[in-house]
N, C-alpha and C positions, 0 to 999 in steps of 0.2 A: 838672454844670458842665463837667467835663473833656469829655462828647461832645458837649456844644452845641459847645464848644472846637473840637471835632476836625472836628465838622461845618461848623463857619464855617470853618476852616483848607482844609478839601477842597473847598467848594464856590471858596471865594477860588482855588484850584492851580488848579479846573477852569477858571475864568473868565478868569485869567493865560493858560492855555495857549489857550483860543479866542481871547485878544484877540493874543497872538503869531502865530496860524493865520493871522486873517484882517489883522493888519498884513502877513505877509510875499506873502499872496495881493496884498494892494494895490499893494506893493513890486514884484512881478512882472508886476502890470496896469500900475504904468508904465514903466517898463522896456518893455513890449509897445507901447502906446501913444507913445514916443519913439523906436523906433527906428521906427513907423509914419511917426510925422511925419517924421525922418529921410528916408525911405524916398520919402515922395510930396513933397519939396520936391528929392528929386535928379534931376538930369536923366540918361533914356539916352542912355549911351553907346553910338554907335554908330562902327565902325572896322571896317578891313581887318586880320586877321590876316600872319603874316610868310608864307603860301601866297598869299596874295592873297582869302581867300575873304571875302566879308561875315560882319561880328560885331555883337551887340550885348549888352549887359548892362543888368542892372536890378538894383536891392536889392530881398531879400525883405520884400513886406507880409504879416504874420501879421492873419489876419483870423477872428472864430470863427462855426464855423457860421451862430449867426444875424444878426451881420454881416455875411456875406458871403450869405444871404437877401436883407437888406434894402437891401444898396446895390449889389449886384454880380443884381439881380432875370434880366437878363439869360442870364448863367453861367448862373444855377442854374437856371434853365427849359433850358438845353444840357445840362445834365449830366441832369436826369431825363428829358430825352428821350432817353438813351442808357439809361435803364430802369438807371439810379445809383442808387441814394438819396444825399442830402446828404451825411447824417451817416457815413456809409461813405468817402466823397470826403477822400484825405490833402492833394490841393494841386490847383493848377489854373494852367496855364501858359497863354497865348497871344502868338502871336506874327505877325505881318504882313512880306509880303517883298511885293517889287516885283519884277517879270523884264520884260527889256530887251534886246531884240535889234536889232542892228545887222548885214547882212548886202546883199554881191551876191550875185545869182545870176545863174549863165546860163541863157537860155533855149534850148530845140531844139524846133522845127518838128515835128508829128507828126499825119501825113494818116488821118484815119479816115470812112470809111464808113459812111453812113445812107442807107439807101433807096435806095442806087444815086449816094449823094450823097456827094462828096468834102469834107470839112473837114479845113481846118487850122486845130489848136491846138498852141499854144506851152505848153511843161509845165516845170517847176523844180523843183529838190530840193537840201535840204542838209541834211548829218547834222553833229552832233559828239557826244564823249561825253555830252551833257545837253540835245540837243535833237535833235527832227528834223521837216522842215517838207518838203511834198511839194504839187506844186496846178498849176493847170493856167488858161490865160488862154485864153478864147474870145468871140469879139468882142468885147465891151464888160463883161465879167465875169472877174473873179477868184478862181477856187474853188481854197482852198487846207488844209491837213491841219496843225496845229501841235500836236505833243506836249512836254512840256518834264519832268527827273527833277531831284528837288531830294533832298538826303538834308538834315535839320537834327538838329545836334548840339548837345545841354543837358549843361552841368555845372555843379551849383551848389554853392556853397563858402564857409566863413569866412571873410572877412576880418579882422583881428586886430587888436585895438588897438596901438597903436604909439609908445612912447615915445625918441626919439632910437633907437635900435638895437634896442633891446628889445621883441619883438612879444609877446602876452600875452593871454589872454581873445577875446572876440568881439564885434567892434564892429558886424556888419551880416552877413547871411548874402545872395549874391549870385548870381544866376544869369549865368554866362555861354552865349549861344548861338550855334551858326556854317552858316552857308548851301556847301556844297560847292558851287553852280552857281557859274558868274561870271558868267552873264546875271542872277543874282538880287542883288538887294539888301534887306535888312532895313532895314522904316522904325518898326517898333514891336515890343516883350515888354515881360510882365508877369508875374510869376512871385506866389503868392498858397498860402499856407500856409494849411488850416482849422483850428483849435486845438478840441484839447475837453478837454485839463488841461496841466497847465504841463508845460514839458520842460526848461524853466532859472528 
């Protein structure tokens, strides 16, 4: 009697601690699933930092590998064509900029030689730190050279829950990103976590 006893006692401990496991896996799948919704009902932010450069921000979506298979089919055909596997893959960011130039130029006159044949073409050029644009206008055609340097800068970070003064915990993890050109402008990021066990 006493080890059927002992044996109903131990298998009841083991079943208690699986139904605790997998309550608190639940408890973290929605947690996961809430700050998702969170995440794709907030709009980017997009703004000029106090340099003046384009910025934009996005909340992290945690998505797990074969979620982010099945709805993100896209990505994931980019990333194994970079000969990735998936499931190696920790996160996946993208981001869209716009470049926008607005410039004069002067033109100068410049006599060349074919066959014994005199043309003039009109030539232009302009540099700055993050651009440089070079071409040349001959009769009825505008042949011109445009290289453009963009550096983008990712930092992604807690933001903390926040009672009257008191910050505490972690409400949303966030990427901020920022464009150095001033010809460019950021119109879209997405910043996208792949999970394959919990990390809170």
């Amino acid at each position: 009697m006493r080890k059927f006893t002992l044996f109903v006692a131990i298998i009841a401990t083991l079943a208690t601690l699986c139904c605790g496991i997998y309550i608190h896996h639940l408890r973290d799948e929605q947690r996961r699933l809430l700050r998702n919704q969170h995440s794709l009902l907030a709009d980017i932010d997009l703004y000029r930092t106090r340099e003046g450069e384009s910025a934009a921000a996005v909340e992290l979506l945690e998505l797990r590998i074969d979620e982010f298979r099945e709805q993100r089919a896209r990505d994931a055909d980019y990333i194994r064509s970079l000969d990735i596997r998936l499931r190696r893959a920790e996160s996946y960011a993208k981001s869209a900029s716009e470049s926008h130039y607005t410039a004069t130029l002067p033109l100068r006159d410049t006599i060349i030689l074919r066959d014994t044949i005199r043309d003039t073409v009109r030539i232009f050029e302009y540099n700055d730190a993050w651009s440089s644009m070079s071409g040349h206008i001959s009769n009825d055609t505008i042949r011109y050279d445009l290289r453009s340097i963009d550096t983008l800068r990712q930092v992604v970070h807690r933001v903390p829950r926040k009672i009257w003064f008191i910050k505490y915990g972690t409400k949303a993890i966030r990427q901020e990103i920022t464009s150095s050109n001033p010809h460019t402008t950021l119109v879209y990021t997405e910043y996208i976590e792949l999970e394959r066990r919990r990390k809170r």
